[in-house]
Structures are given as structure tokens and as C-alpha cells.
mmCIF entry with sequence, helices, sheets and N, C-alpha, C, O atoms, coordinates in Angstrom:
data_MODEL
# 
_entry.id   MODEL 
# 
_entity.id                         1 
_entity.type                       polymer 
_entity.pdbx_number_of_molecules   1 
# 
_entity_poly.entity_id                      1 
_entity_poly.type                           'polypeptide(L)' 
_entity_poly.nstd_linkage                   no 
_entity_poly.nstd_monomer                   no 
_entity_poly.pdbx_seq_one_letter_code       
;(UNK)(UNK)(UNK)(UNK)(UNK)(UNK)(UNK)(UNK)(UNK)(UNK)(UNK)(UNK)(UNK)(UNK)(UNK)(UNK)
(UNK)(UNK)(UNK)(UNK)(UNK)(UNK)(UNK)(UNK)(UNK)(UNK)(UNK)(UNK)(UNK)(UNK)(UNK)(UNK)
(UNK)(UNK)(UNK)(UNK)(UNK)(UNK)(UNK)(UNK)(UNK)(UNK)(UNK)(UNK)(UNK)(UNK)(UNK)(UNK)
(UNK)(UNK)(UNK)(UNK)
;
_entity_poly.pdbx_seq_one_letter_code_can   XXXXXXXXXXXXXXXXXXXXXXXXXXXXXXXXXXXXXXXXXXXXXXXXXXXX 
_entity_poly.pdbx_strand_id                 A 
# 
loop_
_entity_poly_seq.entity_id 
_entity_poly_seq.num 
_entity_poly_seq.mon_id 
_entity_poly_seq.hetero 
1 1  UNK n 
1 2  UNK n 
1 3  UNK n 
1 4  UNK n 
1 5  UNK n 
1 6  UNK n 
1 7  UNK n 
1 8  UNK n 
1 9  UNK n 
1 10 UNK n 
1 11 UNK n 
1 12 UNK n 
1 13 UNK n 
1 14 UNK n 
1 15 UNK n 
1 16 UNK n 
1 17 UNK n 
1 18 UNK n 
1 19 UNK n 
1 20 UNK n 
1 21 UNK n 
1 22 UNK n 
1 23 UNK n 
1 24 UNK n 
1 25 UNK n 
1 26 UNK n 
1 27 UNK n 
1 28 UNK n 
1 29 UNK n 
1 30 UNK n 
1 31 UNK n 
1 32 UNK n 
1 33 UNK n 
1 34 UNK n 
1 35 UNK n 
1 36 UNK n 
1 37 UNK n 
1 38 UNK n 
1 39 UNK n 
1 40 UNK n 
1 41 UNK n 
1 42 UNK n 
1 43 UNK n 
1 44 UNK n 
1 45 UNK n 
1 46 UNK n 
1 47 UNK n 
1 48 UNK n 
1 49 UNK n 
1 50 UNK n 
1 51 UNK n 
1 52 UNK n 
# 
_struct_asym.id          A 
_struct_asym.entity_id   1 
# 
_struct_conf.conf_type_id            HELX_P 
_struct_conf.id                      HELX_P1 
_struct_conf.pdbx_PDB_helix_id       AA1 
_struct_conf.beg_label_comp_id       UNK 
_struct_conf.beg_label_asym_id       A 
_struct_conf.beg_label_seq_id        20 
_struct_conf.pdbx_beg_PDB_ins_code   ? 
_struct_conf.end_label_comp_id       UNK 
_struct_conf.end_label_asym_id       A 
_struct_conf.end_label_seq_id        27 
_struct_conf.pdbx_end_PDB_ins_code   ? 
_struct_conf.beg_auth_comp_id        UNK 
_struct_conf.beg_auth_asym_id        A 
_struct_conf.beg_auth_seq_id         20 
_struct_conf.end_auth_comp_id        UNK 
_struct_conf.end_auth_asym_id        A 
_struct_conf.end_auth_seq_id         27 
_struct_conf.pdbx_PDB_helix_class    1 
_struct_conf.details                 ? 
_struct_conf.pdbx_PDB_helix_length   8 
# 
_struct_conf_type.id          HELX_P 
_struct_conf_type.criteria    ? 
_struct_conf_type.reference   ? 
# 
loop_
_atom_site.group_PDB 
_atom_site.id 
_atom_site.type_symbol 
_atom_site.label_atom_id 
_atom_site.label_alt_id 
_atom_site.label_comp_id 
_atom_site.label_asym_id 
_atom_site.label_entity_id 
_atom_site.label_seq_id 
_atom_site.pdbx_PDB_ins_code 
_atom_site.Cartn_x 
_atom_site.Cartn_y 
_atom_site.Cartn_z 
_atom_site.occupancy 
_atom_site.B_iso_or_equiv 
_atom_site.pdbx_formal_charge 
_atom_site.auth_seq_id 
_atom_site.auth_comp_id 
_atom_site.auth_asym_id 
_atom_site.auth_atom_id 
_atom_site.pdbx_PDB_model_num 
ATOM 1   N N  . UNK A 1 1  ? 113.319 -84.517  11.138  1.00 0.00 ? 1  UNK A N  1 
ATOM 2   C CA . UNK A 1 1  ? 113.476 -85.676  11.988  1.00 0.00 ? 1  UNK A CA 1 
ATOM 3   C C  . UNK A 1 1  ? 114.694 -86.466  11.515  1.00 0.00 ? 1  UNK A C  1 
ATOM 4   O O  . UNK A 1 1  ? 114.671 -86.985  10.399  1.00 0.00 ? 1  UNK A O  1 
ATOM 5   N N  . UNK A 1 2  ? 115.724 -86.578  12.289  1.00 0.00 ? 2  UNK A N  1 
ATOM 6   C CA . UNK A 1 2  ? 117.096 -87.195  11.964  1.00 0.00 ? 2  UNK A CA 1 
ATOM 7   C C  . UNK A 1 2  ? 116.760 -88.877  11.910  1.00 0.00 ? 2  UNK A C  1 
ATOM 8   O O  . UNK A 1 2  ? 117.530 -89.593  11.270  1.00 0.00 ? 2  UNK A O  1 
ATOM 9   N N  . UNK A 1 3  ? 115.617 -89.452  12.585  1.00 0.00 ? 3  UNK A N  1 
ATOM 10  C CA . UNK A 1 3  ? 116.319 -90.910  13.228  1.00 0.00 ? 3  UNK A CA 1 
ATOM 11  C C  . UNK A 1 3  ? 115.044 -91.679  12.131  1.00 0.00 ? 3  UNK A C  1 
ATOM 12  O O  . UNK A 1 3  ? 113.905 -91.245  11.958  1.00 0.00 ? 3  UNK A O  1 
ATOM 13  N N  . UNK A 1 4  ? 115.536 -92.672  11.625  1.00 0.00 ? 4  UNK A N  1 
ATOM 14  C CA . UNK A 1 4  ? 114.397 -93.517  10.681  1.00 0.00 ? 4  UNK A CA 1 
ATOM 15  C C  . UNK A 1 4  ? 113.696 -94.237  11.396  1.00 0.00 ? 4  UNK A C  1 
ATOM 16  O O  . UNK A 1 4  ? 114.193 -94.930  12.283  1.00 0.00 ? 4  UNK A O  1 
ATOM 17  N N  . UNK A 1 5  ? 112.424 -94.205  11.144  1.00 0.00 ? 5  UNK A N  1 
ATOM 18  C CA . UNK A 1 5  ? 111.055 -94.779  12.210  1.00 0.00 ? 5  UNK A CA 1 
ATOM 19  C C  . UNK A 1 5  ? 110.554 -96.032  10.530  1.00 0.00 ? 5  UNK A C  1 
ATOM 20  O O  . UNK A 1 5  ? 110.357 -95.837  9.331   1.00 0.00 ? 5  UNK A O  1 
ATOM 21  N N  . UNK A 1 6  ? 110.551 -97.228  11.460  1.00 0.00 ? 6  UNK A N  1 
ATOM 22  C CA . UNK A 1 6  ? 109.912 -98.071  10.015  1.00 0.00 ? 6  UNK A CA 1 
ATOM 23  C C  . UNK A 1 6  ? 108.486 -98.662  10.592  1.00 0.00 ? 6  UNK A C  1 
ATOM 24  O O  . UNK A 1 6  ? 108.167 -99.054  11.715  1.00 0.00 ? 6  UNK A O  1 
ATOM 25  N N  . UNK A 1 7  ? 107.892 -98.578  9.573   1.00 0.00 ? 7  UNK A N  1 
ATOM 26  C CA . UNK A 1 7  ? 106.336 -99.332  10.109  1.00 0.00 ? 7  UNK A CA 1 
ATOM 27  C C  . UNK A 1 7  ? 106.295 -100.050 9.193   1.00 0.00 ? 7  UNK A C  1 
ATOM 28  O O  . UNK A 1 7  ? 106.760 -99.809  8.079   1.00 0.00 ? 7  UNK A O  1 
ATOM 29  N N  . UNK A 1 8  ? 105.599 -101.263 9.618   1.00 0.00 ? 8  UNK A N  1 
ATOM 30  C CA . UNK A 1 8  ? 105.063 -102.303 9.005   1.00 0.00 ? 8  UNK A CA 1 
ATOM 31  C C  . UNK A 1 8  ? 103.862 -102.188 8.616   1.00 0.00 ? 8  UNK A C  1 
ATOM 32  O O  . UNK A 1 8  ? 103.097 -101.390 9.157   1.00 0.00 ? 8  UNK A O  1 
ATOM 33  N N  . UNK A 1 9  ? 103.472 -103.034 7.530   1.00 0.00 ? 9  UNK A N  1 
ATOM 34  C CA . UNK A 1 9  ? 102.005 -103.135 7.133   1.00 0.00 ? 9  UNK A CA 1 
ATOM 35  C C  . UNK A 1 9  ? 101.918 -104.105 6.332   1.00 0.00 ? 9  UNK A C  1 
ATOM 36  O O  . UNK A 1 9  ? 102.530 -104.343 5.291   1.00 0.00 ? 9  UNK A O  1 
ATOM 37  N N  . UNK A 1 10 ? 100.731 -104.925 7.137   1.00 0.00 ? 10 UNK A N  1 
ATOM 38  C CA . UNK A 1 10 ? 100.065 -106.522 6.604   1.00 0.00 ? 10 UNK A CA 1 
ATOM 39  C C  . UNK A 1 10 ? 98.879  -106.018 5.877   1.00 0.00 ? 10 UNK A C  1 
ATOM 40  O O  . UNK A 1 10 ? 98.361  -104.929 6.125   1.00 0.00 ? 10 UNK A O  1 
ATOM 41  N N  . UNK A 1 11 ? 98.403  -106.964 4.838   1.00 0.00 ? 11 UNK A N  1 
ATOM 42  C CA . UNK A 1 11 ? 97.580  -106.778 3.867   1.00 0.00 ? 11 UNK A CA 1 
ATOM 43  C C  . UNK A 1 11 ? 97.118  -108.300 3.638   1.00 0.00 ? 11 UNK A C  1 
ATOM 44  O O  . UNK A 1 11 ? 97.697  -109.121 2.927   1.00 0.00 ? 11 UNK A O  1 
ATOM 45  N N  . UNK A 1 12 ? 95.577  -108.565 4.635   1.00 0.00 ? 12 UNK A N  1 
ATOM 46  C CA . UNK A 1 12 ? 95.068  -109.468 4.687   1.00 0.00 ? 12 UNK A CA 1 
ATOM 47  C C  . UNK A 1 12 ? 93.908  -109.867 3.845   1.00 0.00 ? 12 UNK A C  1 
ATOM 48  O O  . UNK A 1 12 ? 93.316  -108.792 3.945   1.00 0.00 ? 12 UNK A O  1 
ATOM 49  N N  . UNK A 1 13 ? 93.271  -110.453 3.231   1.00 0.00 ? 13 UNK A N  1 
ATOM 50  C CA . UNK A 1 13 ? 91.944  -111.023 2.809   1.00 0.00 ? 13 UNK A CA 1 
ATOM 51  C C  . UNK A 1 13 ? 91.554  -112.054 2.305   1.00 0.00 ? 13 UNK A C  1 
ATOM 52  O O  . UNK A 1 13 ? 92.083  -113.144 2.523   1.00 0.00 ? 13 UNK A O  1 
ATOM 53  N N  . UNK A 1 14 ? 90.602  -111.877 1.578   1.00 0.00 ? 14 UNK A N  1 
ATOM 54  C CA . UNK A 1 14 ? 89.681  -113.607 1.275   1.00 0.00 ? 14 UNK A CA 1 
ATOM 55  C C  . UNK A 1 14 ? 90.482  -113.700 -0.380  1.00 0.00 ? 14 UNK A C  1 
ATOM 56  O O  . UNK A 1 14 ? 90.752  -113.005 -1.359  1.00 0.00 ? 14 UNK A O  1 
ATOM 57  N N  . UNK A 1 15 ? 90.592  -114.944 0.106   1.00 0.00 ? 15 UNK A N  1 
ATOM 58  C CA . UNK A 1 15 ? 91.619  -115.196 -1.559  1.00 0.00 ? 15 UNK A CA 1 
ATOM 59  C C  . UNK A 1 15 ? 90.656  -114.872 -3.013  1.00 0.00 ? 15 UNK A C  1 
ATOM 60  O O  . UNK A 1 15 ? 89.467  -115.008 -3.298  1.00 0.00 ? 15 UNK A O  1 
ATOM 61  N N  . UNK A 1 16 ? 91.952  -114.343 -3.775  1.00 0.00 ? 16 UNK A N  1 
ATOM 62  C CA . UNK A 1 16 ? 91.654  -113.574 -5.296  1.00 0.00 ? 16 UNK A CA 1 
ATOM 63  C C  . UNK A 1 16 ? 90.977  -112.138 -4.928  1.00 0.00 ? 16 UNK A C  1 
ATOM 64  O O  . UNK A 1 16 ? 90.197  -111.707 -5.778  1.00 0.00 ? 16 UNK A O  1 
ATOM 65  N N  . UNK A 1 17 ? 91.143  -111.496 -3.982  1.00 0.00 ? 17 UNK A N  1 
ATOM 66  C CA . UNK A 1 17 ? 90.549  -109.964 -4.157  1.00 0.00 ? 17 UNK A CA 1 
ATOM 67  C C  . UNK A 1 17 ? 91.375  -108.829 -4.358  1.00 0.00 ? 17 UNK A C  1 
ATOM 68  O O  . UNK A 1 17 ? 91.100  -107.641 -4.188  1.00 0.00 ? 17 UNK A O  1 
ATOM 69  N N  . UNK A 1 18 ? 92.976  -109.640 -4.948  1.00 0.00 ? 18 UNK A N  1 
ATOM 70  C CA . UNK A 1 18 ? 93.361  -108.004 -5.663  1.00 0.00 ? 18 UNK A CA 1 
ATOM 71  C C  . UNK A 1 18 ? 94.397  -107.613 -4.278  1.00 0.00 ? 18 UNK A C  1 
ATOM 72  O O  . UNK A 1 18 ? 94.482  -106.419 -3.989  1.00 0.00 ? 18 UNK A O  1 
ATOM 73  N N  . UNK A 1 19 ? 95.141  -108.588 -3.473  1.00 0.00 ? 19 UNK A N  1 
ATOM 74  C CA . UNK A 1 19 ? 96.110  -108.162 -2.217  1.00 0.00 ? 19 UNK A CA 1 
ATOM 75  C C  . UNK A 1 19 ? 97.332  -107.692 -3.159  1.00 0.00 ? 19 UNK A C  1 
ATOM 76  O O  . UNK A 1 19 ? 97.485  -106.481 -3.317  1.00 0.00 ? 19 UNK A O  1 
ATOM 77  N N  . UNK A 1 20 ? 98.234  -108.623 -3.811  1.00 0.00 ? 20 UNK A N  1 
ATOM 78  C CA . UNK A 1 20 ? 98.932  -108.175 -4.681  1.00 0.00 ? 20 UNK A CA 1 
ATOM 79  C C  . UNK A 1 20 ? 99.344  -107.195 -5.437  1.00 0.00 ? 20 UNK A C  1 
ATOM 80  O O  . UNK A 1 20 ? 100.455 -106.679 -5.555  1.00 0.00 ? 20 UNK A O  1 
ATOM 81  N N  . UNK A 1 21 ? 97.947  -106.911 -6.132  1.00 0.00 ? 21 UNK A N  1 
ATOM 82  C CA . UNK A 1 21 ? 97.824  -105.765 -7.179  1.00 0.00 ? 21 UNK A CA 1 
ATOM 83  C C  . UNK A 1 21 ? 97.742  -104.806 -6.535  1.00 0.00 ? 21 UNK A C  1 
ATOM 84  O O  . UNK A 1 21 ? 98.003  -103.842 -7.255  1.00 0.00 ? 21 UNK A O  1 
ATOM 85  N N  . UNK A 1 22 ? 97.424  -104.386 -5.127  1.00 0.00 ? 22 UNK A N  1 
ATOM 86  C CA . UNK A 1 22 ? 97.456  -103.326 -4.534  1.00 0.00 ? 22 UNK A CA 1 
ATOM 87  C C  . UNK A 1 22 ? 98.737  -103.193 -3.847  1.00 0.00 ? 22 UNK A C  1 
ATOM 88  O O  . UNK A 1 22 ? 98.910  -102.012 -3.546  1.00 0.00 ? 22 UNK A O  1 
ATOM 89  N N  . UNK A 1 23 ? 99.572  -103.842 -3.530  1.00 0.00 ? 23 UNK A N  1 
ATOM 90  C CA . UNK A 1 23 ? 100.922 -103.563 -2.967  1.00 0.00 ? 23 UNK A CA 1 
ATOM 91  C C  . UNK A 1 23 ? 101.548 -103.353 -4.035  1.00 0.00 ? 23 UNK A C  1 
ATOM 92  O O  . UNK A 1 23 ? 102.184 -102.314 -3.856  1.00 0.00 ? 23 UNK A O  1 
ATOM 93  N N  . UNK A 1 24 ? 101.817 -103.926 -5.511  1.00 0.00 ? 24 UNK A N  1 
ATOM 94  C CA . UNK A 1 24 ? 102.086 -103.072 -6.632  1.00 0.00 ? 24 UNK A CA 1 
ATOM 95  C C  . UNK A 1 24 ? 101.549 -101.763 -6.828  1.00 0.00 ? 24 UNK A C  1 
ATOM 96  O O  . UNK A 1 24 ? 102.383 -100.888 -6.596  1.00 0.00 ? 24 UNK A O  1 
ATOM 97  N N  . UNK A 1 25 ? 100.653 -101.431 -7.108  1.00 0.00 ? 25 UNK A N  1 
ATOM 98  C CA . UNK A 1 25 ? 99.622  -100.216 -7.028  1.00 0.00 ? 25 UNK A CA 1 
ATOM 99  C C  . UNK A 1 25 ? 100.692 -99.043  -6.155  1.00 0.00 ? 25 UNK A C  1 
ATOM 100 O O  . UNK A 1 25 ? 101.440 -98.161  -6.578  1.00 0.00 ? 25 UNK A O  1 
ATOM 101 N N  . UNK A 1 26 ? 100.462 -99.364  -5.210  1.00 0.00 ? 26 UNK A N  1 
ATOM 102 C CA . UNK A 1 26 ? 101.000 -98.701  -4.211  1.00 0.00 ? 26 UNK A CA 1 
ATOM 103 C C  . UNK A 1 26 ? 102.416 -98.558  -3.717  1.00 0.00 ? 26 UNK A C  1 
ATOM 104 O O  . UNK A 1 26 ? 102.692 -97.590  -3.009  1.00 0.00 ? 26 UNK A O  1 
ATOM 105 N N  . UNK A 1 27 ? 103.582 -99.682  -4.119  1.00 0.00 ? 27 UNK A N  1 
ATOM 106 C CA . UNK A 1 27 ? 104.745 -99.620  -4.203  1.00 0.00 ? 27 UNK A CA 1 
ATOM 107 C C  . UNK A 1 27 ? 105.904 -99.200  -5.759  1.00 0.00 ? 27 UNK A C  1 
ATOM 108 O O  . UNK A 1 27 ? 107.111 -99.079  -5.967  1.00 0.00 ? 27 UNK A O  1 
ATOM 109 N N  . UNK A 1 28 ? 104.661 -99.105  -6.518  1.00 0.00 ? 28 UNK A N  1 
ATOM 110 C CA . UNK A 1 28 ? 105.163 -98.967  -7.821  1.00 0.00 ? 28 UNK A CA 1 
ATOM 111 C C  . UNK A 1 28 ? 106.001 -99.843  -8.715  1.00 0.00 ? 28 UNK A C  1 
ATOM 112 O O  . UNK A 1 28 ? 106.567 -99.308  -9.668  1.00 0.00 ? 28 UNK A O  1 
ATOM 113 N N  . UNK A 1 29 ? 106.096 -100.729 -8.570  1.00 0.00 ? 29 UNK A N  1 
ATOM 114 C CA . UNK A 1 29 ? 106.929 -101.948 -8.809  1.00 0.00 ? 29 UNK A CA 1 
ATOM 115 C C  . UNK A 1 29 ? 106.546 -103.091 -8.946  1.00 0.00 ? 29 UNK A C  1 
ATOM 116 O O  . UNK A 1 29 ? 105.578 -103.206 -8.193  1.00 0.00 ? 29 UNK A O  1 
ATOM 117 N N  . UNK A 1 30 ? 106.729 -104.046 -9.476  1.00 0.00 ? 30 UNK A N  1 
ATOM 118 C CA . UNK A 1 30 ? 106.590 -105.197 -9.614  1.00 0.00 ? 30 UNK A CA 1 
ATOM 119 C C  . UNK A 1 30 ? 106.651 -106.079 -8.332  1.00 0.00 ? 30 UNK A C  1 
ATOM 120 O O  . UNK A 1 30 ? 107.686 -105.805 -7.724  1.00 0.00 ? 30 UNK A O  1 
ATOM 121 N N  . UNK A 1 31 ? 105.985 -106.953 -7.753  1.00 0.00 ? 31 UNK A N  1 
ATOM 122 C CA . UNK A 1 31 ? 106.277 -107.714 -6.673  1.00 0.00 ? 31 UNK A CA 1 
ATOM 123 C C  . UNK A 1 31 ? 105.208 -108.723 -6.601  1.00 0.00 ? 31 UNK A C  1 
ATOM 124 O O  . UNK A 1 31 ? 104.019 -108.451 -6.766  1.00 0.00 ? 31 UNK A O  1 
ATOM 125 N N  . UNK A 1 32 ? 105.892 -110.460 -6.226  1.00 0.00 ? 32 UNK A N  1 
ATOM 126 C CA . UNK A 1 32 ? 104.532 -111.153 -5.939  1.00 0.00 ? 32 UNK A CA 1 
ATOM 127 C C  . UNK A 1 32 ? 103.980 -111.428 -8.080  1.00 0.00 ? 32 UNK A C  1 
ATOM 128 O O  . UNK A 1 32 ? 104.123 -110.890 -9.178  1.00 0.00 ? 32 UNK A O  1 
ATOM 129 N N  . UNK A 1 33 ? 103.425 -112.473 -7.503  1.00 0.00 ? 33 UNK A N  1 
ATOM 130 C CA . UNK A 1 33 ? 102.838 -112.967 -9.048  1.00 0.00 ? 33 UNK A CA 1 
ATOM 131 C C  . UNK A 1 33 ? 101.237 -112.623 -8.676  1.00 0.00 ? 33 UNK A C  1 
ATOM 132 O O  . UNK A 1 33 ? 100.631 -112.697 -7.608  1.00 0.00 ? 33 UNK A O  1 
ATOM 133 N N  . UNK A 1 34 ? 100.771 -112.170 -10.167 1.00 0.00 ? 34 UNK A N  1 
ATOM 134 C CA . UNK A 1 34 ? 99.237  -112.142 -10.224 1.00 0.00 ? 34 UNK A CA 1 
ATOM 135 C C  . UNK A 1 34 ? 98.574  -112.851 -11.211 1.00 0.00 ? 34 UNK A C  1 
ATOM 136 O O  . UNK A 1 34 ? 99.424  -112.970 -12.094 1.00 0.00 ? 34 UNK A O  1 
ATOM 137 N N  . UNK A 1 35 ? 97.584  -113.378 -11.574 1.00 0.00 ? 35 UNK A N  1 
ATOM 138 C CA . UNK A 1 35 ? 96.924  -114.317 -12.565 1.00 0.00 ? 35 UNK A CA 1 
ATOM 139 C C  . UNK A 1 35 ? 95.536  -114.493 -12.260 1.00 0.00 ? 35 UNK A C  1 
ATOM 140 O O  . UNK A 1 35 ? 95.675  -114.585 -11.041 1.00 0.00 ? 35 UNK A O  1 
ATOM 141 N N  . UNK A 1 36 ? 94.890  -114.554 -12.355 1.00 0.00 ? 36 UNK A N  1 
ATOM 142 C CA . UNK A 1 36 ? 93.118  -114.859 -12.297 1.00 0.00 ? 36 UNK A CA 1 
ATOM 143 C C  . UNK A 1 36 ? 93.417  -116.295 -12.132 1.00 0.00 ? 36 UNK A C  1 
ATOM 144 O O  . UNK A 1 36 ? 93.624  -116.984 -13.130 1.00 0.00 ? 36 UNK A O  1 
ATOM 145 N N  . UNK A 1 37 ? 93.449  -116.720 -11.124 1.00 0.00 ? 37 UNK A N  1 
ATOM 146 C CA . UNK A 1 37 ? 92.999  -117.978 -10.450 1.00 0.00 ? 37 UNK A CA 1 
ATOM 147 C C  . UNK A 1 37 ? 92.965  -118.284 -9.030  1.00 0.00 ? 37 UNK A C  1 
ATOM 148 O O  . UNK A 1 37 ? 94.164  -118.031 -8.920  1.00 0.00 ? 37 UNK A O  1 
ATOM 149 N N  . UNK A 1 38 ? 92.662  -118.581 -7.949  1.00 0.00 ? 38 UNK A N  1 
ATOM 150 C CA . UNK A 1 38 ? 92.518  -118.877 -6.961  1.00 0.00 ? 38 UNK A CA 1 
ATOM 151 C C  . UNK A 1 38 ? 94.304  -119.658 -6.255  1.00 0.00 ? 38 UNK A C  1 
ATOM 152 O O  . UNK A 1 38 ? 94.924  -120.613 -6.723  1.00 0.00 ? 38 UNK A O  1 
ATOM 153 N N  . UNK A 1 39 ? 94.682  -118.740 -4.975  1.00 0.00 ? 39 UNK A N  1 
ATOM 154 C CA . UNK A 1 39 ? 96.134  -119.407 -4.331  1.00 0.00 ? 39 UNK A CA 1 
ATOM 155 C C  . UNK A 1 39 ? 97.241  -118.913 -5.017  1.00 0.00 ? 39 UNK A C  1 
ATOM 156 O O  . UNK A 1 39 ? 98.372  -119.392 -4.934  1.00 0.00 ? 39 UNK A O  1 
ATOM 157 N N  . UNK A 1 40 ? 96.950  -118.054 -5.623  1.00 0.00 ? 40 UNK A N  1 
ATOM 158 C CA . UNK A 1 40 ? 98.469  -117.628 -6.507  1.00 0.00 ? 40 UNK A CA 1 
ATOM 159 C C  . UNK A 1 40 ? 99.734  -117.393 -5.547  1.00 0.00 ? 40 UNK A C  1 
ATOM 160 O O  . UNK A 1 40 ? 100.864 -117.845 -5.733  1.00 0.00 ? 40 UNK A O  1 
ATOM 161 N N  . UNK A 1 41 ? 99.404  -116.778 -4.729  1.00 0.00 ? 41 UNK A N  1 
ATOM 162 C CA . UNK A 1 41 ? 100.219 -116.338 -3.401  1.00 0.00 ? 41 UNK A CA 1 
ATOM 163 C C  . UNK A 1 41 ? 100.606 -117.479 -2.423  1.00 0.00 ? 41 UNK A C  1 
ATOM 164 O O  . UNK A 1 41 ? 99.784  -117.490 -1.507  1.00 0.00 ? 41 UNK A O  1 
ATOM 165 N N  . UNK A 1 42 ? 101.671 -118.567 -2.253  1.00 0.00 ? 42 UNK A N  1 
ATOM 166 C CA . UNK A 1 42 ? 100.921 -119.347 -1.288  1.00 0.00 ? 42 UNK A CA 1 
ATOM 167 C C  . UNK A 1 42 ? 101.827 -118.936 -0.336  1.00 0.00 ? 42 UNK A C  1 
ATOM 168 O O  . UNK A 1 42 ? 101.316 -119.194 0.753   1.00 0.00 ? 42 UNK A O  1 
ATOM 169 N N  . UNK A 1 43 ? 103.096 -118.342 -0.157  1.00 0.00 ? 43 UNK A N  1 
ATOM 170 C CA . UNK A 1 43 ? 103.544 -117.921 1.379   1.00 0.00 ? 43 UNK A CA 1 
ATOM 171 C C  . UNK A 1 43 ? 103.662 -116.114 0.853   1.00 0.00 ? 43 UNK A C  1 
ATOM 172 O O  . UNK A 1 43 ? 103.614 -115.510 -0.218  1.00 0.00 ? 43 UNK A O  1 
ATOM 173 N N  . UNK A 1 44 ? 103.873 -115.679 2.613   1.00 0.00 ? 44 UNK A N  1 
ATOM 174 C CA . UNK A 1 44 ? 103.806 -114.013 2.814   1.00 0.00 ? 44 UNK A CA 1 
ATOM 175 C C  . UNK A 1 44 ? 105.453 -113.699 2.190   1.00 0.00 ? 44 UNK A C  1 
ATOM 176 O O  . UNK A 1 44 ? 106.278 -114.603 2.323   1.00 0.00 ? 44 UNK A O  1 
ATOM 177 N N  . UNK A 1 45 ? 105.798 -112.624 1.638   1.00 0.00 ? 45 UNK A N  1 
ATOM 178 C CA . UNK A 1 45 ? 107.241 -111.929 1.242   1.00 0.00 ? 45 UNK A CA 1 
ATOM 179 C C  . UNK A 1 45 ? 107.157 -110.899 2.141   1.00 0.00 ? 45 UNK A C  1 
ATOM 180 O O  . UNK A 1 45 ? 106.044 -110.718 2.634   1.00 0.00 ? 45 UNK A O  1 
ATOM 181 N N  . UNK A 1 46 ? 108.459 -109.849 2.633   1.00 0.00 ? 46 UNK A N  1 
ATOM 182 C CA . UNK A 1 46 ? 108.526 -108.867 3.243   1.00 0.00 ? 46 UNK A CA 1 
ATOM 183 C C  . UNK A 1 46 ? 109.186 -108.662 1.780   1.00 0.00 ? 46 UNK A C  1 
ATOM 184 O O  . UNK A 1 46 ? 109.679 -109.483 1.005   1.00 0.00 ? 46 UNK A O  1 
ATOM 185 N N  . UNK A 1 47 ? 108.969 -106.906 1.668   1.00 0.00 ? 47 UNK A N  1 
ATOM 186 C CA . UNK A 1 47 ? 109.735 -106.348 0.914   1.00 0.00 ? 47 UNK A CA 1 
ATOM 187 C C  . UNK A 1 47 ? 109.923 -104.709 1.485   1.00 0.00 ? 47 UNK A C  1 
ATOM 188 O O  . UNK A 1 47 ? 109.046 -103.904 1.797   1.00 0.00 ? 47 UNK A O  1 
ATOM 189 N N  . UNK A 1 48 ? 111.242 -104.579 1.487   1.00 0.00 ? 48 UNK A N  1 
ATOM 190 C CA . UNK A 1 48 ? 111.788 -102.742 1.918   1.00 0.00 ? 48 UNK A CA 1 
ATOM 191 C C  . UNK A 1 48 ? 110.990 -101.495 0.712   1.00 0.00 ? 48 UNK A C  1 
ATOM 192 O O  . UNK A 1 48 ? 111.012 -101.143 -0.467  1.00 0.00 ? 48 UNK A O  1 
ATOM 193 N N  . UNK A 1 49 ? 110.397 -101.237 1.907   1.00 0.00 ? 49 UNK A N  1 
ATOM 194 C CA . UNK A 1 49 ? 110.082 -99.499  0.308   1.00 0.00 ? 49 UNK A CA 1 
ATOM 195 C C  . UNK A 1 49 ? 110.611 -98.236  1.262   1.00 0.00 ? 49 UNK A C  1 
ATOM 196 O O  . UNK A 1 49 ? 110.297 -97.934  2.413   1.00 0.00 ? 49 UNK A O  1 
ATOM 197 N N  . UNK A 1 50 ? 111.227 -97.828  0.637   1.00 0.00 ? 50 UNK A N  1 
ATOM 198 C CA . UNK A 1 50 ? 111.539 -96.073  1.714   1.00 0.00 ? 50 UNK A CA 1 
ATOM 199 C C  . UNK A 1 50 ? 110.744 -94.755  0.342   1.00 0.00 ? 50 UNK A C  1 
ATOM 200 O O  . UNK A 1 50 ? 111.189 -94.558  -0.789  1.00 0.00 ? 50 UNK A O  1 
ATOM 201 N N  . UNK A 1 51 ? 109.909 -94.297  0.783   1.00 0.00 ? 51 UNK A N  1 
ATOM 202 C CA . UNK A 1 51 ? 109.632 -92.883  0.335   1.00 0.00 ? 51 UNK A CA 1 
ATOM 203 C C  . UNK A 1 51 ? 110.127 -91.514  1.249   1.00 0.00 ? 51 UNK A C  1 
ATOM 204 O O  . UNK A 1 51 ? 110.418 -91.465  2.445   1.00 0.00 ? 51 UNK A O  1 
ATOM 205 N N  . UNK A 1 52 ? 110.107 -90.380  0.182   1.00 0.00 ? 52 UNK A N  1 
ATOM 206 C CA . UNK A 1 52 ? 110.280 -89.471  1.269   1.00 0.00 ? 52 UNK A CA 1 
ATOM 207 C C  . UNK A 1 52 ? 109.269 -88.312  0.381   1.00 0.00 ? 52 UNK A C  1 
ATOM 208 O O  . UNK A 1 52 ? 109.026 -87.207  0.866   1.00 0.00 ? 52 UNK A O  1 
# 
């Protein structure tokens, strides 16, 4: 397939269940702060990942 197709993906839930740590998890990288306390996150980031 020559032409780049991008999808998005939101990652919603009830605050402190680990949204963060799973887009690390899964992007391999550092991104976003984590800490055991409630609101750590208070606005959304976009960030680019390309795999192949």
C-alpha cells in the first residue's frame, strides 16, 4: 500500500485508572506525567507514532 492512512485513537476513563501508563505501554516511550494521585493529566496531548 503506497498512500499513508492515519487513525486516531482517544483513550477515555474515570480518573487515576492507568490512561497514561497505557499509552506509554503501548507507544514505548515516555509521554504525559504519572504519579499516584488524582488529576495528574489536566488537558488532552496529541502525539505522532508511525509503526510498520
Amino acid at each position: 500500500m503506497d498512500t499513508k492512512e492515519r487513525v486516531r485513537i482517544a483513550v477515555a476513563g474515570h480518573t487515576n485508572t492507568g490512561k497514561t501508563t497505557l499509552i506509554r505501554t503501548l507507544m514505548r516511550t515516555v509521554v504525559g506525567e504519572v504519579r499516584d494521585s488524582s488529576n495528574v493529566t489536566q488537558e488532552g496531548q496529541a502525539y505522532d507514532y508511525s509503526f510498520f
